[in-house]
C-alpha positions in Angstrom: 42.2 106.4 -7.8 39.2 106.1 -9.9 40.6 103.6 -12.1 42.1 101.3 -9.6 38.1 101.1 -7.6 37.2 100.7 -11.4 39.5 97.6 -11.8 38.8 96.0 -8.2 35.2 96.5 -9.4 36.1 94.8 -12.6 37.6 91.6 -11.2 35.6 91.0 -7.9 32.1 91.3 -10.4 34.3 88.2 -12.3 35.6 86.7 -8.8 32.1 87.2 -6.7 30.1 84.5 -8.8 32.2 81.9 -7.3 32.8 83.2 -3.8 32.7 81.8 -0.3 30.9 83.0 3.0 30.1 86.8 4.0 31.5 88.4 6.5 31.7 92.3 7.2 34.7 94.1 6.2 37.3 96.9 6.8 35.1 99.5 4.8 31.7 98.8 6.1 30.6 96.5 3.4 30.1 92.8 3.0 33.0 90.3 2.1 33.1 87.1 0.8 36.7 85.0 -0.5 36.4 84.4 -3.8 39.5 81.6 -5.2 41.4 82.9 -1.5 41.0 86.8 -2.7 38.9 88.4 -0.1 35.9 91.2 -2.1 34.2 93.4 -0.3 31.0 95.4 -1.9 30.4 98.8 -0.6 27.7 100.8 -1.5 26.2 104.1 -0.2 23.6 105.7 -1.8 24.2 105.6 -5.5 27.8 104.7 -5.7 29.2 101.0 -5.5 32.9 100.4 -4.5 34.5 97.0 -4.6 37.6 96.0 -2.8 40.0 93.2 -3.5 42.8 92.5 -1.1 45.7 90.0 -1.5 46.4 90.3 -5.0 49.9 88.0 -5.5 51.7 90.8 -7.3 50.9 94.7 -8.4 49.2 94.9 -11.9 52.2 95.0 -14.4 52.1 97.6 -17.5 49.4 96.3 -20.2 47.6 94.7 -17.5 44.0 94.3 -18.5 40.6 94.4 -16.4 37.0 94.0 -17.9 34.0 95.4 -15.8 31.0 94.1 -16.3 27.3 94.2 -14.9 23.7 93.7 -15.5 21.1 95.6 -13.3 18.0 98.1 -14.0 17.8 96.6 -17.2 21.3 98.1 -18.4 24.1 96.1 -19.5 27.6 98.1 -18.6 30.9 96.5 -20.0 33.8 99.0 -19.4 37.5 97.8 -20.6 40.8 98.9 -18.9 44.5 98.4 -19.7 47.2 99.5 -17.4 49.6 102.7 -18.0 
């Protein structure tokens, strides 16, 4: 569980630059359509969730997602690959 949220994290921070209008979504956060993949952000207190729905096929073996983020002055980059 933890490392799928990790990888929907990974790709909307990737996907969210160029995204579309917000709207509210299934989980309480906001959503936007970024290249016809709806995001949704989530956060509550000090934990942020991202959701991305409509993906054309499951994540295959060796499939690999890069997090990335800026804030607070921190630079996170965390790298994934698929059992």
């Amino acid at each position: 569980m933890i490392l799928r949220a990790l990888m929907v994290a990974a790709l909307s921070l990737t996907l969210i630059a160029n995204a579309d209008a917000e709207t509210k979504g299934p989980n309480g956060g906001i959503v936007v359509k970024a290249e016809d993949h709806p995001v949704e952000f989530v956060f509550r207190d000090q934990e942020i969730v991202f959701y991305v729905g409509e993906l054309a096929a499951p994540l295959g073996p060796k499939a690999r997602v890069v997090f990335s983020s800026v804030f607070d002055g921190h630079n996170l980059q965390a790298r994934f690959v698929t059992p």
